[in-house]
mmCIF file of the N, C-alpha and C atoms, coordinates in Angstrom:
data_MODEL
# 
_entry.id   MODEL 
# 
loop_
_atom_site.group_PDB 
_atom_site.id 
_atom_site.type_symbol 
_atom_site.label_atom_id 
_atom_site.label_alt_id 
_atom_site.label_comp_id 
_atom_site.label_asym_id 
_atom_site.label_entity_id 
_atom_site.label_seq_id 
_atom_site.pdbx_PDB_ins_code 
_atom_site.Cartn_x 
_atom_site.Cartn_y 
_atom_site.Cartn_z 
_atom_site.occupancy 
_atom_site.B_iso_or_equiv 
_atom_site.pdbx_formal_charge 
_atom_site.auth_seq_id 
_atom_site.auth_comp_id 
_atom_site.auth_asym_id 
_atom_site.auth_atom_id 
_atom_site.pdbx_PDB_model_num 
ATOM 1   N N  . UNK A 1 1  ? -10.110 -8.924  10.281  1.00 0.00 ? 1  UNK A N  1 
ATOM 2   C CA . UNK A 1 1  ? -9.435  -9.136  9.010   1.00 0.00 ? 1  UNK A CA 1 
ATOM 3   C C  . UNK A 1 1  ? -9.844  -8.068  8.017   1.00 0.00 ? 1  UNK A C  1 
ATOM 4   N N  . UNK A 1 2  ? -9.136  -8.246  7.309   1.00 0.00 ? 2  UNK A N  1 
ATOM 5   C CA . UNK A 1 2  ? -10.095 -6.800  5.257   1.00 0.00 ? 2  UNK A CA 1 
ATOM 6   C C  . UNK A 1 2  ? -10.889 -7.414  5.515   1.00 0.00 ? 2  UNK A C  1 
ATOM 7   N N  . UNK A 1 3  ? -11.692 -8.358  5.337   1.00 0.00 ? 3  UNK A N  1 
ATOM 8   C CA . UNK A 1 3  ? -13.246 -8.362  4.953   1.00 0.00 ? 3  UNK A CA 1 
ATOM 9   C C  . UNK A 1 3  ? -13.672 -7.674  5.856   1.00 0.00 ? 3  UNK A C  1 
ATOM 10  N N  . UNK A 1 4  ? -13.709 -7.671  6.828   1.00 0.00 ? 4  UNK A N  1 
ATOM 11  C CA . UNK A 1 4  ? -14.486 -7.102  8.059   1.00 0.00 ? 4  UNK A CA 1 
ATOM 12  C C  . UNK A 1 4  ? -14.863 -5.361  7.826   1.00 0.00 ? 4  UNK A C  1 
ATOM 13  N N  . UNK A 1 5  ? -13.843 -5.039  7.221   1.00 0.00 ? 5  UNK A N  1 
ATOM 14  C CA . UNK A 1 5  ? -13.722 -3.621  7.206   1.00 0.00 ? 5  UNK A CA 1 
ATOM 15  C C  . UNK A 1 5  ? -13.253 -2.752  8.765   1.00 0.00 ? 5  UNK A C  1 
ATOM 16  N N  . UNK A 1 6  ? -12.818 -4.089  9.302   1.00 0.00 ? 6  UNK A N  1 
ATOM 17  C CA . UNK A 1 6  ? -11.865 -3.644  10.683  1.00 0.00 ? 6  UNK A CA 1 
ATOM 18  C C  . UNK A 1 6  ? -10.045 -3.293  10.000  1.00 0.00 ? 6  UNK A C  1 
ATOM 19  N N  . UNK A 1 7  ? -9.947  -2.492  11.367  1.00 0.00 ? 7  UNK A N  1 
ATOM 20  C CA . UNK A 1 7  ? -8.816  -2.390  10.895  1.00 0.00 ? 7  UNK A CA 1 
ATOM 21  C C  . UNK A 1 7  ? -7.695  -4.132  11.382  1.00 0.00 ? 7  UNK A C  1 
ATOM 22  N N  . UNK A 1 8  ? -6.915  -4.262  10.442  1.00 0.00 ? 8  UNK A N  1 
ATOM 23  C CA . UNK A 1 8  ? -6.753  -5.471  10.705  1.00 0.00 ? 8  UNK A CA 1 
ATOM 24  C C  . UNK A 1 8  ? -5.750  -5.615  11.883  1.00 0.00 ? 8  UNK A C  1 
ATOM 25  N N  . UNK A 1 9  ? -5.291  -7.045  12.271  1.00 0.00 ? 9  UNK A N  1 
ATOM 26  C CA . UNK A 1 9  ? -4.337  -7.215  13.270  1.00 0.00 ? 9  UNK A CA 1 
ATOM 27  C C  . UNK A 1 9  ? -3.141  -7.569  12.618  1.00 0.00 ? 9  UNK A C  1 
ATOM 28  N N  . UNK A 1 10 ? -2.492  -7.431  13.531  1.00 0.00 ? 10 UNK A N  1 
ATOM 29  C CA . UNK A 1 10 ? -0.870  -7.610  13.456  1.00 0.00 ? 10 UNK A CA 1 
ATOM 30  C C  . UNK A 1 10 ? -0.406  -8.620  12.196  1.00 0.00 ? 10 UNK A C  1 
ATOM 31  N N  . UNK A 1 11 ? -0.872  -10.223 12.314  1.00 0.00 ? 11 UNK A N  1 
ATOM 32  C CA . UNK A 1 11 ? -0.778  -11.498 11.449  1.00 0.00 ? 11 UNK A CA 1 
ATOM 33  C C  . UNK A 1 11 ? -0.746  -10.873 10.141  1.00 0.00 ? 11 UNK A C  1 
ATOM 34  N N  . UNK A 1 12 ? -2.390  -10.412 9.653   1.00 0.00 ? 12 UNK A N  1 
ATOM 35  C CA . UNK A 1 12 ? -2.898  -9.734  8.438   1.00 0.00 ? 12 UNK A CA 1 
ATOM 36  C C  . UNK A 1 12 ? -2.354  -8.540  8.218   1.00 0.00 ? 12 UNK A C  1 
ATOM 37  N N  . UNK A 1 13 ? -1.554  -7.497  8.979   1.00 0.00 ? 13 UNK A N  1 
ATOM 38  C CA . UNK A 1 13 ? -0.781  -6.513  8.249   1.00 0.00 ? 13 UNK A CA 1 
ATOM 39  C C  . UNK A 1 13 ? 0.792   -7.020  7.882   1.00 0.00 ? 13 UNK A C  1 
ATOM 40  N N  . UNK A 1 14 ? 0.839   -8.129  8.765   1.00 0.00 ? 14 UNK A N  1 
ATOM 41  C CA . UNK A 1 14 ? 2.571   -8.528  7.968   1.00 0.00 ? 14 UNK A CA 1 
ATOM 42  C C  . UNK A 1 14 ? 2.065   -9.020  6.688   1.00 0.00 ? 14 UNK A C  1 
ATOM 43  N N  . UNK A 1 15 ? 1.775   -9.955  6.555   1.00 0.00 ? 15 UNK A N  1 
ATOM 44  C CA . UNK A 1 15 ? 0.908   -10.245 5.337   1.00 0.00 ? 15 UNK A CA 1 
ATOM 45  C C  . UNK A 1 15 ? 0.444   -9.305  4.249   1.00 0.00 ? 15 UNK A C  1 
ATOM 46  N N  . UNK A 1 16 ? -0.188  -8.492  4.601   1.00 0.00 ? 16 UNK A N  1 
ATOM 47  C CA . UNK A 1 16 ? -0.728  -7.789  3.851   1.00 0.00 ? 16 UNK A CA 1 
ATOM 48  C C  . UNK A 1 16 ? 0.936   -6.634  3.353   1.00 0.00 ? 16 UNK A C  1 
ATOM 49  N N  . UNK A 1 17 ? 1.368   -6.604  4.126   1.00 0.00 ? 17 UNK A N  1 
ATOM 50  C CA . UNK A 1 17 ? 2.956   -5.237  4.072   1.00 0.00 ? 17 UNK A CA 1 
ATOM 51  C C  . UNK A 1 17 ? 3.569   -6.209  2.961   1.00 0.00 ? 17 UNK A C  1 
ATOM 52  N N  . UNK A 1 18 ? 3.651   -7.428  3.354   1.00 0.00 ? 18 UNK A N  1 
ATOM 53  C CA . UNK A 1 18 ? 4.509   -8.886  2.017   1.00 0.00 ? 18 UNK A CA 1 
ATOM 54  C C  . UNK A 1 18 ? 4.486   -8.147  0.616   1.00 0.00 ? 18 UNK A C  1 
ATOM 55  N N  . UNK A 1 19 ? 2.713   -8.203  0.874   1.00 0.00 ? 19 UNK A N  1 
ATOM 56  C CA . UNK A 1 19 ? 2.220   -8.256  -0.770  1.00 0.00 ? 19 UNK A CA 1 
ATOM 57  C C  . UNK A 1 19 ? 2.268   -7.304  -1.120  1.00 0.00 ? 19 UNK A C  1 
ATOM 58  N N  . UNK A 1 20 ? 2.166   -6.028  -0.165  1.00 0.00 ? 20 UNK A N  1 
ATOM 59  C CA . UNK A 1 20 ? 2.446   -5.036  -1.194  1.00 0.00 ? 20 UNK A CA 1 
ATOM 60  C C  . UNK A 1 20 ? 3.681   -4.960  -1.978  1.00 0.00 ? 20 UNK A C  1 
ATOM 61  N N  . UNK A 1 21 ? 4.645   -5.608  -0.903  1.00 0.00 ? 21 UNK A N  1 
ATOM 62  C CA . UNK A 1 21 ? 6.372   -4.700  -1.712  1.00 0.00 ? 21 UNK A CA 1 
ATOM 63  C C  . UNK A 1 21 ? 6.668   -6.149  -2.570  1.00 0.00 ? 21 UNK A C  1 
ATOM 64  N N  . UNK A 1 22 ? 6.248   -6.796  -2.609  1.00 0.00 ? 22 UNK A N  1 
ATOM 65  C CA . UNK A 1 22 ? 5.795   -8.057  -3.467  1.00 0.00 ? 22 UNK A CA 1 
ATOM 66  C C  . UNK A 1 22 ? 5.407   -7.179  -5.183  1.00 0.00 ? 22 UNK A C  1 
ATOM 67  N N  . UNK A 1 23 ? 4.550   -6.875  -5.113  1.00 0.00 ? 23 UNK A N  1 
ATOM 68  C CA . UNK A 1 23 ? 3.817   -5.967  -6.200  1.00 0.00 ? 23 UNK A CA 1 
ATOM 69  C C  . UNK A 1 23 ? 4.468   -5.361  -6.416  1.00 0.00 ? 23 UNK A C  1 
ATOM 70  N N  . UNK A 1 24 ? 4.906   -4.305  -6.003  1.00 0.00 ? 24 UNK A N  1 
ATOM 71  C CA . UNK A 1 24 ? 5.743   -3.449  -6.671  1.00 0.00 ? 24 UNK A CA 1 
ATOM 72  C C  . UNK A 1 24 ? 7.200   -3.628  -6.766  1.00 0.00 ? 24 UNK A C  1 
ATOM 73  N N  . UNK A 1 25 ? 7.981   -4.618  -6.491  1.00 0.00 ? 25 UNK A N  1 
ATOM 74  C CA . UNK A 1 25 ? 9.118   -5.224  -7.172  1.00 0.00 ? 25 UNK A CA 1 
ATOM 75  C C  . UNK A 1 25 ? 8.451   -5.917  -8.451  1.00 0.00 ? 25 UNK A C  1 
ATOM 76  N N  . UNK A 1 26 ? 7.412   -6.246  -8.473  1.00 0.00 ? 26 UNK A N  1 
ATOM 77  C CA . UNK A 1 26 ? 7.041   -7.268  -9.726  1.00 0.00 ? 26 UNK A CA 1 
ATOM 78  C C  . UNK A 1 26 ? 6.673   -5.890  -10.894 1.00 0.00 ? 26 UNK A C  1 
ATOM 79  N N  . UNK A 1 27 ? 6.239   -5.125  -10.539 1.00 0.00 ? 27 UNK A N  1 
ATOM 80  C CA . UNK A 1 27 ? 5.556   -3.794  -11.484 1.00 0.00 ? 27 UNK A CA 1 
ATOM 81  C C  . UNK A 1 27 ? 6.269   -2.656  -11.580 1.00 0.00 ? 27 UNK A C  1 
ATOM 82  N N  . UNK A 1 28 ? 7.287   -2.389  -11.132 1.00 0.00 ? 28 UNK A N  1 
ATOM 83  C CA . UNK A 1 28 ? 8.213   -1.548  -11.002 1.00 0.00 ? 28 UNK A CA 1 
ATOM 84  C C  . UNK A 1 28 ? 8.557   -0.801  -12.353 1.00 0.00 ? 28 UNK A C  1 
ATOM 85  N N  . UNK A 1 29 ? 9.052   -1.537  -13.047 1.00 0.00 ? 29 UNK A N  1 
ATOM 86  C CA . UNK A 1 29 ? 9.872   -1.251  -14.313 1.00 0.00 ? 29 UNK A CA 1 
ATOM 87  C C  . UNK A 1 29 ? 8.771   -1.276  -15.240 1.00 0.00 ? 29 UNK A C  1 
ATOM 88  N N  . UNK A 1 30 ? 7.622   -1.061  -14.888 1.00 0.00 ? 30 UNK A N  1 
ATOM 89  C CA . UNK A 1 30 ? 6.404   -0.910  -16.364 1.00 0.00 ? 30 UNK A CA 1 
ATOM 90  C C  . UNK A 1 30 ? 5.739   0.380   -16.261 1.00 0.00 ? 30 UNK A C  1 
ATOM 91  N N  . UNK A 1 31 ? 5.936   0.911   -17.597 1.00 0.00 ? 31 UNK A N  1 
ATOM 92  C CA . UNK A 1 31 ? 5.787   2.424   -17.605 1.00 0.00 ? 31 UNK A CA 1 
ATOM 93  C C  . UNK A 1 31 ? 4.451   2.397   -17.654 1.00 0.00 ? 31 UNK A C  1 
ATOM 94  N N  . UNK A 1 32 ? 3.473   1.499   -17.687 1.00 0.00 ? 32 UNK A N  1 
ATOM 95  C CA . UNK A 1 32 ? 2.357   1.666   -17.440 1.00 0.00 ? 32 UNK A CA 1 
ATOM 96  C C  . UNK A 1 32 ? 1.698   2.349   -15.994 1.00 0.00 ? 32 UNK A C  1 
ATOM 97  N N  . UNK A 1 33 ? 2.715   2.235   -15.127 1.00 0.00 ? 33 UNK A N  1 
ATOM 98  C CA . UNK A 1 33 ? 2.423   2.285   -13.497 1.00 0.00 ? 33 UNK A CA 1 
ATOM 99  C C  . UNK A 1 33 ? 3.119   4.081   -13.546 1.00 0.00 ? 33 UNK A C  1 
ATOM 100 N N  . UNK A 1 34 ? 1.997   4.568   -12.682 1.00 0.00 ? 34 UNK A N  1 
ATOM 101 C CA . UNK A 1 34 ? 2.246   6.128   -12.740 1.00 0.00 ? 34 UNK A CA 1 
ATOM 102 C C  . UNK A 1 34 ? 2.181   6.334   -11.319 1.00 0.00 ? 34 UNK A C  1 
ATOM 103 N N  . UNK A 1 35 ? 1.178   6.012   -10.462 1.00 0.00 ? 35 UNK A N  1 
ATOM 104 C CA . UNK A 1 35 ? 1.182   5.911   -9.002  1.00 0.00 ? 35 UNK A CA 1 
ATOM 105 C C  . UNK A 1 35 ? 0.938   4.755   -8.364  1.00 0.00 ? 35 UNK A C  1 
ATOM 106 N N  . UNK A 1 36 ? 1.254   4.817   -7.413  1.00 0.00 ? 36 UNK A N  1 
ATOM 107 C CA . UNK A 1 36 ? 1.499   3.871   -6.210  1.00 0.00 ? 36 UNK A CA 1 
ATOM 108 C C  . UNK A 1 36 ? -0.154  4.096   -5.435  1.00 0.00 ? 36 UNK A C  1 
ATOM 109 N N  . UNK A 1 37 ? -1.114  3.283   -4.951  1.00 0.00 ? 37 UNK A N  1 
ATOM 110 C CA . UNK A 1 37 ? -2.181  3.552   -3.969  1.00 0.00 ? 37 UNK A CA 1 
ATOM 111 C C  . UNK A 1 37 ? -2.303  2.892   -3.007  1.00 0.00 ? 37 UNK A C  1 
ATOM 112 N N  . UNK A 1 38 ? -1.418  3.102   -1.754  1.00 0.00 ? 38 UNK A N  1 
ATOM 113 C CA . UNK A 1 38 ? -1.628  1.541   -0.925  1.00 0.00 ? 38 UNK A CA 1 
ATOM 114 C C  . UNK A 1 38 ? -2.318  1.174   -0.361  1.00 0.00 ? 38 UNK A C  1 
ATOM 115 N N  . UNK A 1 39 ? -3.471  2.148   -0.226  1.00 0.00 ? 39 UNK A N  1 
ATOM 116 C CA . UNK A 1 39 ? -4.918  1.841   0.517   1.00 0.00 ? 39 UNK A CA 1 
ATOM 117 C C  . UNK A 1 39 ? -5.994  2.503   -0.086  1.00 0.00 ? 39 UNK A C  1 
ATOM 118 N N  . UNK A 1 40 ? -6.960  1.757   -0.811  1.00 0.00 ? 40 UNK A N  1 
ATOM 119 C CA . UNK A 1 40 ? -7.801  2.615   -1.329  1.00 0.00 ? 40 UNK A CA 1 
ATOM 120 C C  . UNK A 1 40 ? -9.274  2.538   -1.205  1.00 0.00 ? 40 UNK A C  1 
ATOM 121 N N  . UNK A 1 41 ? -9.421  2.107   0.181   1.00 0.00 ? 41 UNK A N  1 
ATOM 122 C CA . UNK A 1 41 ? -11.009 2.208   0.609   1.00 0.00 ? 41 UNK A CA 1 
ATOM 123 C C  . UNK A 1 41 ? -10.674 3.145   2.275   1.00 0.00 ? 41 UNK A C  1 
ATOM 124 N N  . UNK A 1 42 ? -11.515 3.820   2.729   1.00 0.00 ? 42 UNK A N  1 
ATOM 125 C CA . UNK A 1 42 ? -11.719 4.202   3.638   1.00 0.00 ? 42 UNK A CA 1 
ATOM 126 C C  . UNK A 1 42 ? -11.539 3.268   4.977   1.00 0.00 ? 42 UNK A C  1 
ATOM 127 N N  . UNK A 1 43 ? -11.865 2.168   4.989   1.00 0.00 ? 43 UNK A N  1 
ATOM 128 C CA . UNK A 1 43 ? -12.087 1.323   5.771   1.00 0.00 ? 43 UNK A CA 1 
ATOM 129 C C  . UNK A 1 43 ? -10.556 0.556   6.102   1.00 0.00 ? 43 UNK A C  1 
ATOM 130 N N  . UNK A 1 44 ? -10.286 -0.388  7.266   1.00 0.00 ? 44 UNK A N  1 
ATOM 131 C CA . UNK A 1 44 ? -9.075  -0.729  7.409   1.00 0.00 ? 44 UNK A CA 1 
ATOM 132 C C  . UNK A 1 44 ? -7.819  -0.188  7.062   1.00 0.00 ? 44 UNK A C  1 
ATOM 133 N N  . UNK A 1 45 ? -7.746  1.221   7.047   1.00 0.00 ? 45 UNK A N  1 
ATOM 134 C CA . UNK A 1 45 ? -6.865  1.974   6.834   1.00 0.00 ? 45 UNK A CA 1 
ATOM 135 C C  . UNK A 1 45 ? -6.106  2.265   8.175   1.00 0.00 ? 45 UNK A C  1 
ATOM 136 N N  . UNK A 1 46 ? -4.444  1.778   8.313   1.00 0.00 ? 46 UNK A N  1 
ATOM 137 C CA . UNK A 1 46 ? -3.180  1.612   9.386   1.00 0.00 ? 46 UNK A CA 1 
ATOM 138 C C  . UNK A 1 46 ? -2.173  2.542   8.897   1.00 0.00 ? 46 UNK A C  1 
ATOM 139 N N  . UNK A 1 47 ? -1.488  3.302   9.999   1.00 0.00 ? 47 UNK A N  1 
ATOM 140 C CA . UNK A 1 47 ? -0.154  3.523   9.821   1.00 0.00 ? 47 UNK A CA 1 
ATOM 141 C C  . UNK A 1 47 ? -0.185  3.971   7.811   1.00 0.00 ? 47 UNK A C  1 
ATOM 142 N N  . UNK A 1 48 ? -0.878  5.060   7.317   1.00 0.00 ? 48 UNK A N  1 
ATOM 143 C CA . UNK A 1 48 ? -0.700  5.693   5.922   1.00 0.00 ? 48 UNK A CA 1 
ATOM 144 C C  . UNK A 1 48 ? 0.809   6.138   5.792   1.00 0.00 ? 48 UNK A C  1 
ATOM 145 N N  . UNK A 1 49 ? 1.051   7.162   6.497   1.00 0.00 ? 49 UNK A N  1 
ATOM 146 C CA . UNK A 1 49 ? 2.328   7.912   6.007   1.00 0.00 ? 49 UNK A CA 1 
ATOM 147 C C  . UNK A 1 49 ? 3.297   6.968   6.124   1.00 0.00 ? 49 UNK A C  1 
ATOM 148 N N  . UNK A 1 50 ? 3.353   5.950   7.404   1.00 0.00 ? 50 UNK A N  1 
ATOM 149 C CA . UNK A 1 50 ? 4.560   5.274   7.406   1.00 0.00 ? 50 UNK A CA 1 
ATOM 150 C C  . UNK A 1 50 ? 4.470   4.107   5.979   1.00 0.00 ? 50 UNK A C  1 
ATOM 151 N N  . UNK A 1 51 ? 3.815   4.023   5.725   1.00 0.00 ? 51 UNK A N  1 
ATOM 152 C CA . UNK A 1 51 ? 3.370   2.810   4.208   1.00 0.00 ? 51 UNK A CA 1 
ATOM 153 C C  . UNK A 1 51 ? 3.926   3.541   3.233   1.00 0.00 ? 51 UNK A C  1 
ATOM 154 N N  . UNK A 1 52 ? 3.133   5.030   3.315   1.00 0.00 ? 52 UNK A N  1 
ATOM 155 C CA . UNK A 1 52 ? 3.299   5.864   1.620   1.00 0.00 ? 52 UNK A CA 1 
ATOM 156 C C  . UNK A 1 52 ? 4.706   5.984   1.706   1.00 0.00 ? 52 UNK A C  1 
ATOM 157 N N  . UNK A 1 53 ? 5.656   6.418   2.925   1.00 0.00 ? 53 UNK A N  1 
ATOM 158 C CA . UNK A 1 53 ? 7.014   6.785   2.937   1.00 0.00 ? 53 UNK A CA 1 
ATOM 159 C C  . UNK A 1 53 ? 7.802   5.146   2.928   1.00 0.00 ? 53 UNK A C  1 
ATOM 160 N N  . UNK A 1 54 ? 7.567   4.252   3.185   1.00 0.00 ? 54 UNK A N  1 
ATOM 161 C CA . UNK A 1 54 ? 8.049   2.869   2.587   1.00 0.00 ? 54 UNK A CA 1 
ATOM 162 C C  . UNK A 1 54 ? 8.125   2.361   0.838   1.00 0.00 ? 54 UNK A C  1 
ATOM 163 N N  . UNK A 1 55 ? 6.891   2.711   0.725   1.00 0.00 ? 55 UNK A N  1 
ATOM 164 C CA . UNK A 1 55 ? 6.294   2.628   -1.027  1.00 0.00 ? 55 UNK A CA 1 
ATOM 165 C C  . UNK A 1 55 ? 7.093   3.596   -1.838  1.00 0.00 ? 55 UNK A C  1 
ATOM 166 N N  . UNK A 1 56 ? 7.322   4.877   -1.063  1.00 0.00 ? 56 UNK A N  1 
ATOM 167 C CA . UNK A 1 56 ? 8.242   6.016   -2.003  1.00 0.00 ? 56 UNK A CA 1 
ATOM 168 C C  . UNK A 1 56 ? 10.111  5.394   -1.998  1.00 0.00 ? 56 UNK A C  1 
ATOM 169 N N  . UNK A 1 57 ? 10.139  4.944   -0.631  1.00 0.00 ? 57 UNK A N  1 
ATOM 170 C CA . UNK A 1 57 ? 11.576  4.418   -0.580  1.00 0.00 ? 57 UNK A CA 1 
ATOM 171 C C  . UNK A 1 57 ? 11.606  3.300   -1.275  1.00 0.00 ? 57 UNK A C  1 
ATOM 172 N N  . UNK A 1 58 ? 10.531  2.417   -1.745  1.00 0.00 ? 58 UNK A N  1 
ATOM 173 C CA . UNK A 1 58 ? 10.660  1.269   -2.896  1.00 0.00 ? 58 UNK A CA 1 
ATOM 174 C C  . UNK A 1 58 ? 10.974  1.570   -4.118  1.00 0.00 ? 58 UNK A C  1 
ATOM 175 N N  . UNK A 1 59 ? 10.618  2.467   -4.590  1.00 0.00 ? 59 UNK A N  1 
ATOM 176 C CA . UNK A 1 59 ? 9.883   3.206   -5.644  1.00 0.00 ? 59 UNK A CA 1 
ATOM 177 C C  . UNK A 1 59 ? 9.945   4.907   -5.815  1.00 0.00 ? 59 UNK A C  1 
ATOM 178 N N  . UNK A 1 60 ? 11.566  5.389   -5.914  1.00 0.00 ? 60 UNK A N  1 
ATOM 179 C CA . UNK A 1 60 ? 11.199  6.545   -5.445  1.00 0.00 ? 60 UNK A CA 1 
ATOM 180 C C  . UNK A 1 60 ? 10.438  7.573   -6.851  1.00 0.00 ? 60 UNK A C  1 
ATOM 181 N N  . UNK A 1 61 ? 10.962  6.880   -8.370  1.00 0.00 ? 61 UNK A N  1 
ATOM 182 C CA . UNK A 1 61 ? 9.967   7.452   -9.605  1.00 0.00 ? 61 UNK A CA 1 
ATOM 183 C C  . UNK A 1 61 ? 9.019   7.237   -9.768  1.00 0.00 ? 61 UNK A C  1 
ATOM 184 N N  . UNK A 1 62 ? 8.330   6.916   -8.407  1.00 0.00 ? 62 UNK A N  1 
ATOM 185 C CA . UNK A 1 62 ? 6.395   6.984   -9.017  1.00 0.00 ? 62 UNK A CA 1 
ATOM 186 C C  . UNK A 1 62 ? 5.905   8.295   -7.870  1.00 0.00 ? 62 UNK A C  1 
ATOM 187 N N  . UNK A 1 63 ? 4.669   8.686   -8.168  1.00 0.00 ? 63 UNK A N  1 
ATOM 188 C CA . UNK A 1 63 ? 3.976   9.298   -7.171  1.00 0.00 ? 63 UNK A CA 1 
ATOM 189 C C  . UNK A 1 63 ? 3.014   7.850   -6.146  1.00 0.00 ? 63 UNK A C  1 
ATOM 190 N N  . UNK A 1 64 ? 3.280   8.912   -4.928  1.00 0.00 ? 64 UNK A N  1 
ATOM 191 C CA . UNK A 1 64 ? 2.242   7.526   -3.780  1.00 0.00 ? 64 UNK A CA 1 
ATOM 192 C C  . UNK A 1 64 ? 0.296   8.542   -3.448  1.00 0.00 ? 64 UNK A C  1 
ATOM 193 N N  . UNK A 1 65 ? -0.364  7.857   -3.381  1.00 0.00 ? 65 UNK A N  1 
ATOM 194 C CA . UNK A 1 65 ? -1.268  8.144   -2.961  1.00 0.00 ? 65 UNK A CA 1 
ATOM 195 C C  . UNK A 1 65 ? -1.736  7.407   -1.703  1.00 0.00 ? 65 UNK A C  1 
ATOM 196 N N  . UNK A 1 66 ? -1.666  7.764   -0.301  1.00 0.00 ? 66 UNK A N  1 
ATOM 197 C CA . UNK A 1 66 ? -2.017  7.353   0.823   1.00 0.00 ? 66 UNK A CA 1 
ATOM 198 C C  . UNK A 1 66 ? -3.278  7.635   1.443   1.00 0.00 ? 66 UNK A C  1 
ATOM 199 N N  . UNK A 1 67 ? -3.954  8.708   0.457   1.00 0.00 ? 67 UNK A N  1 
ATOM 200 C CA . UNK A 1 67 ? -5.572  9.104   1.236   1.00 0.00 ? 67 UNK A CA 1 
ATOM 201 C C  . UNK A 1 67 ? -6.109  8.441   0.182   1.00 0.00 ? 67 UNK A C  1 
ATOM 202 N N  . UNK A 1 68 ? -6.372  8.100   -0.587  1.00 0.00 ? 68 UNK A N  1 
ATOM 203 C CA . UNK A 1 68 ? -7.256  7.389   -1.564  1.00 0.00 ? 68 UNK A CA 1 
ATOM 204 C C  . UNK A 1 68 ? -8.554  6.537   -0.955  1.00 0.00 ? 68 UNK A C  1 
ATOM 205 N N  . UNK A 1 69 ? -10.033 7.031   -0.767  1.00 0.00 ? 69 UNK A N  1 
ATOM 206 C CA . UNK A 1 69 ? -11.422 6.251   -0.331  1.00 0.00 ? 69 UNK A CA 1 
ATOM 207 C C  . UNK A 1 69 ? -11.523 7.024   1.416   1.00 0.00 ? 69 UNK A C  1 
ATOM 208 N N  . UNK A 1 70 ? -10.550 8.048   1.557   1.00 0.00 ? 70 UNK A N  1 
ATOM 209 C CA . UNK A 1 70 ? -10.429 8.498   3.211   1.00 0.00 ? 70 UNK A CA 1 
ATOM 210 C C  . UNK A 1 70 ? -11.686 9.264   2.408   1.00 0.00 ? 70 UNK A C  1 
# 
């Protein structure tokens, strides 16, 4: 699971994929939000580019950061 600092399984990345695009439909439209970070510890880090290039197709007026804690 995230706590573990494993990379997680299948269950916990659908889950975890939810909440992200969850978040950023909810934060979208607030000019407070400048970038996108969808992983930002070193640890349990899956599939980056295919996330950052999902997060940009959500969202294509923000910048994404996908190495963030690598």
């Amino acid at each position: 699971s995230m706590d573990t600092g494993k990379v997680p399984d299948g269950p916990a990345r659908t889950q975890w994929e939810a909440e992200y695009r969850t978040i950023i439909d909810q934060h979208r439209s607030s000019p407070s939000v400048v970038m996108w970070v969808n992983q930002n510890e070193g640890w349990g880090q899956y599939d980056q580019a295919r996330i950052a290039d999902e997060v940009k197709a959500q969202d294509p007026s923000r910048l994404v950061n996908n190495m963030s804690g690598v």
